[in-house]
KEMAR-429837 format. One line per 2 residues: their letters; for each residue x, y, z of C-alpha. Coordinates in steps of 0.2 Angstrom, whole numbers. Layout:
A) X Y Z | ...;
***
This chain:
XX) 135 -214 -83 | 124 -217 -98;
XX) 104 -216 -95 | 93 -225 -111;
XX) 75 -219 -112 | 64 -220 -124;
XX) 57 -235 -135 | 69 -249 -136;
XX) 59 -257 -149 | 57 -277 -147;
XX) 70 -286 -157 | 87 -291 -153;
XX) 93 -284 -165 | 90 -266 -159;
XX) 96 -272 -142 | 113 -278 -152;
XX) 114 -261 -161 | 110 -252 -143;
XX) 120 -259 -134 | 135 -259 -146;
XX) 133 -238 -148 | 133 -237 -127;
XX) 149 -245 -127 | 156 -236 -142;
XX) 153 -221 -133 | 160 -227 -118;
XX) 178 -231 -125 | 176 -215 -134;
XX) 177 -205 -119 | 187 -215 -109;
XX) 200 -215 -124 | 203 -197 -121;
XX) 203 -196 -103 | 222 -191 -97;
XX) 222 -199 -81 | 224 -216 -92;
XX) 234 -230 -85 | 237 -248 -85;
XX) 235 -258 -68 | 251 -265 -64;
XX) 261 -252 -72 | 270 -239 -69;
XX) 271 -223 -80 | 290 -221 -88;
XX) 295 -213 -105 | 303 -231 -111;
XX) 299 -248 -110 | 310 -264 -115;
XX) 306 -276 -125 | 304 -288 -111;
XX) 292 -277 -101 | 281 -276 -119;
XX) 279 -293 -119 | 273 -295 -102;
XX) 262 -281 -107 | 256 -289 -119;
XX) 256 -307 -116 | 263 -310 -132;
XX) 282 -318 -137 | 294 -305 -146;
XX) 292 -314 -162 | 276 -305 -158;
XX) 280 -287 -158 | 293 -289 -170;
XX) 277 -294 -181 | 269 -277 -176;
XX) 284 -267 -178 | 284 -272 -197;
XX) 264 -270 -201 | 268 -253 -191;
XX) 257 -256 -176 | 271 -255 -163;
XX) 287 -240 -168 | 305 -245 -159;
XX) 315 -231 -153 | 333 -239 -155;
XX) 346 -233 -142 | 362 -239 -146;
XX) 360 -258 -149 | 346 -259 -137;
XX) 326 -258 -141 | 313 -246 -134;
XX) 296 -242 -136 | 287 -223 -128;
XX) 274 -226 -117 | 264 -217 -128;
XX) 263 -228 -143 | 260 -243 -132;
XX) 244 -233 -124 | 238 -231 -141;
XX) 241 -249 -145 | 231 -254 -128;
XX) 218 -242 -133 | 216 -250 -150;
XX) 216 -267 -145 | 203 -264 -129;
XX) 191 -257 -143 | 196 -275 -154;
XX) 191 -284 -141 | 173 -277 -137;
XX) 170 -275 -155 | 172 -293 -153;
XX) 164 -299 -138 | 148 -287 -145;
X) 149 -296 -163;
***
């Protein structure tokens, strides 16, 4: 838990910029903590492209979009699709951090 002393100063704006370093350093640290996981899932080496989407909430035309800007890598197996759990932690990593930045403007 984060504890803020000292003079907040009276604008907004310093409230804005407070409060947006607090949740920086936040995500930083939960980025790198190991016990990270995803409620609902379960830890396994490979996903389908079926389970990313549910992930995700988003249609395959979707990830085929982030497989060619390069936010998403396929592991192909055969004729079949996969991605590593790892690269979709990143992914949920990065797009939790969007999303704050976001909300925080």
């Amino acid at each position: 838990m984060i504890f803020l002393m000292g003079n907040w100063g009276s604008g907004a704006d310093e409230l804005r910029e407070l409060v947006r370093a607090v949740v920086r350093e936040e995500i930083k640290r939960l980025a790198y903590d190991p016990t990270f996981s995803v409620q609902g899932m379960e830890y396994k080496p490979l996903y389908k492209m079926k389970e990313v989407c549910k992930l995700f909430e988003v249609s395959r035309q979707t990830i085929y979009e982030w497989i060619k800007i390069g936010k998403l890598r396929p592991v192909k197996v055969r004729s079949r699709v996969y991605f590593l759990w790892k690269d979709l932690e990143e992914l949920i990593k990065t797009e939790n951090v969007n999303e704050i930045d976001e909300w925080i403007g």
